[in-house]
N, C-alpha and C positions, 0 to 999 in steps of 0.2 A: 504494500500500500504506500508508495515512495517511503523515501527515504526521509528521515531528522524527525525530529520532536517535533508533534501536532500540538496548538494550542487549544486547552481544554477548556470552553466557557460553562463556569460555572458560578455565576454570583449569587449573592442571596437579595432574591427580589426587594425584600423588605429592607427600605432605609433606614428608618428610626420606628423602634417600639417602645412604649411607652403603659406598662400593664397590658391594658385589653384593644387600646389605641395600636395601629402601626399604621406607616404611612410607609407604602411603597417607591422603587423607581419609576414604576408606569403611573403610576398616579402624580409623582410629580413630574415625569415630563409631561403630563397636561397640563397641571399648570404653570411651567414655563411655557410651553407653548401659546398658554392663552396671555399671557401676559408680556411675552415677546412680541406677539403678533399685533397684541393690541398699543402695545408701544411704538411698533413699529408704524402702524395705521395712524394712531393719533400724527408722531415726527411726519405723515404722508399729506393726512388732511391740512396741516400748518404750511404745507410745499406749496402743494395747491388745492384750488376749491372745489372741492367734490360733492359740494350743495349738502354736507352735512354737521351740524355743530360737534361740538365736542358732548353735548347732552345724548348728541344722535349716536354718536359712536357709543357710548357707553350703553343704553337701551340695546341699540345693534349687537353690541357683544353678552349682554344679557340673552337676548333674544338666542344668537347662535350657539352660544355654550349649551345652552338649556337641547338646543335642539342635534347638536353632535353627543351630547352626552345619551338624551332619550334614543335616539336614530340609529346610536352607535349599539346600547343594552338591544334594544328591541330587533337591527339587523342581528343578534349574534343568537335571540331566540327562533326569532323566524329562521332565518339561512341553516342551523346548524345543530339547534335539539330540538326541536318545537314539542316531539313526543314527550320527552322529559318536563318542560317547563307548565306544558298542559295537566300532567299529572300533582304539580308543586307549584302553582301560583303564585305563590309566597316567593317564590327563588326566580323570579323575574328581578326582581326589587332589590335584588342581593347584588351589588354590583361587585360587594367587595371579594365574592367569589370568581372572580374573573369571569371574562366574557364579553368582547367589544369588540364589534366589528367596523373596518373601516367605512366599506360601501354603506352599513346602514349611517356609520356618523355622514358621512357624505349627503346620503338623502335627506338628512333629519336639519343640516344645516341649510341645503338648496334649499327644503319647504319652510325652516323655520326666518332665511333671508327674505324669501320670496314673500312673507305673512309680512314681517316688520316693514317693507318696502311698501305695500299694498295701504299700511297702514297709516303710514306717515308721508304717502304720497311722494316717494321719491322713485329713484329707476331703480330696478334692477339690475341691470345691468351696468351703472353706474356703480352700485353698492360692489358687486362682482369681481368690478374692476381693482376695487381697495382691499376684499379678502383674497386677490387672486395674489396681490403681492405679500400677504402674507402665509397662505397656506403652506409653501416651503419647509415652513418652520416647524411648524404643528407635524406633516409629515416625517420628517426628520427626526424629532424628536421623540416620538412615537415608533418609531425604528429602533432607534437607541432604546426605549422600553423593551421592546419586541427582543432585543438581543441579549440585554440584561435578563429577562426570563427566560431565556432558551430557545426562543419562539420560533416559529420562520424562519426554522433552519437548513432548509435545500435539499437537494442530494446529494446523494454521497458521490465522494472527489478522489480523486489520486492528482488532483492536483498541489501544490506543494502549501500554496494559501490555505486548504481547507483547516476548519475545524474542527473540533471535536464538542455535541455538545449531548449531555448526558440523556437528555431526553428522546434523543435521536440516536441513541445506540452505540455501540463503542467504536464506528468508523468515523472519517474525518468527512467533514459535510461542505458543499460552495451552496448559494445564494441559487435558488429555482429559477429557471427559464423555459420555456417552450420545449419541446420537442424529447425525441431519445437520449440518453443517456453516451457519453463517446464510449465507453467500454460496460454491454451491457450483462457481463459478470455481476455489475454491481446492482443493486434492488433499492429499491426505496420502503420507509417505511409503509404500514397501511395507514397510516396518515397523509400519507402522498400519493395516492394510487387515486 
């Protein structure tokens, strides 16, 4: 499986615990993300005038947090147990159990942009414009989550980058793409199939 020492990602998701309190890394790359992006936005709307106050922006990021946070729990029950979450209602609501999916945060922000615009009479597409410069961030950041947990870890690699992460088994894994596999000796987990 090439040659040298593979590095083995294995952090401990949880940043600081505090008794029955713990506050993860994935939970605070959110809010870095919301708090870079919205800093970022505010230094945007001060550049130029994108027909929105500083009152507006702060509503607007009310409005979208609410709506990547609901968009994000509710894509990862729909897309990916729904039998289970039907049977335990109550574990909808359990965020701290993990379970966040991107596409639904994506939807949950498009619809929950598209309400606050509708609302206060501005464009959409203008509003668009100003998360579009900061979604980078939010993405990224949330990656770095993702990696910190073990998460969206690939397939398995002979190449010299890969890694090794526990949840995916004790080969070394690269970042998923389209297609076969270049040597397909190798398998992926059934999480990947």
């Amino acid at each position: 499986m090439g040659g040298g020492k593979r590095m083995t990602v294995n952090i401990d998701p949880i940043l600081i615990q505090l008794g029955p309190i713990r506050l993860s890394w994935y939970g605070m790359m959110y809010v870095l993300g919301f708090v870079i992006s919205y800093l970022l936005v505010r230094y945007q709307t001060k550049r130029k005038d994108f027909g929105v106050s500083k009152q507006e922006v702060e509503d607007l990021y009310f409005y979208l947090i609410l709506g990547l946070i609901i968009g994000a729990r509710l894509g990862y029950v729909l897309f990916y147990d729904l039998k289970m979450y039907l049977s335990d209602l109550l574990e909808i609501f359990a965020i701290w159990h993990g379970g966040m999916s991107f596409h639904g945060g994506l939807i949950g922000m498009v619809v929950s942009g598209w309400i606050f615009a509708r609302s206060r009479k501005v464009s959409f597409l203008e509003l668009s414009d100003i998360g579009a410069l900061a979604a980078p961030i939010g993405l990224m950041l949330g990656r770095m989550g993702n990696f910190i947990n073990g998460e969206l870890f690939g397939r398995v690699t002979t190449l010299p980058w890969g890694m090794v992460f526990p949840a995916g088994g004790p080969l070394p894994r690269r970042r998923a793409r389209p297609g076969p596999d270049p040597d397909p000796r190798l398998t992926l987990s059934p999480a990947q199939t």
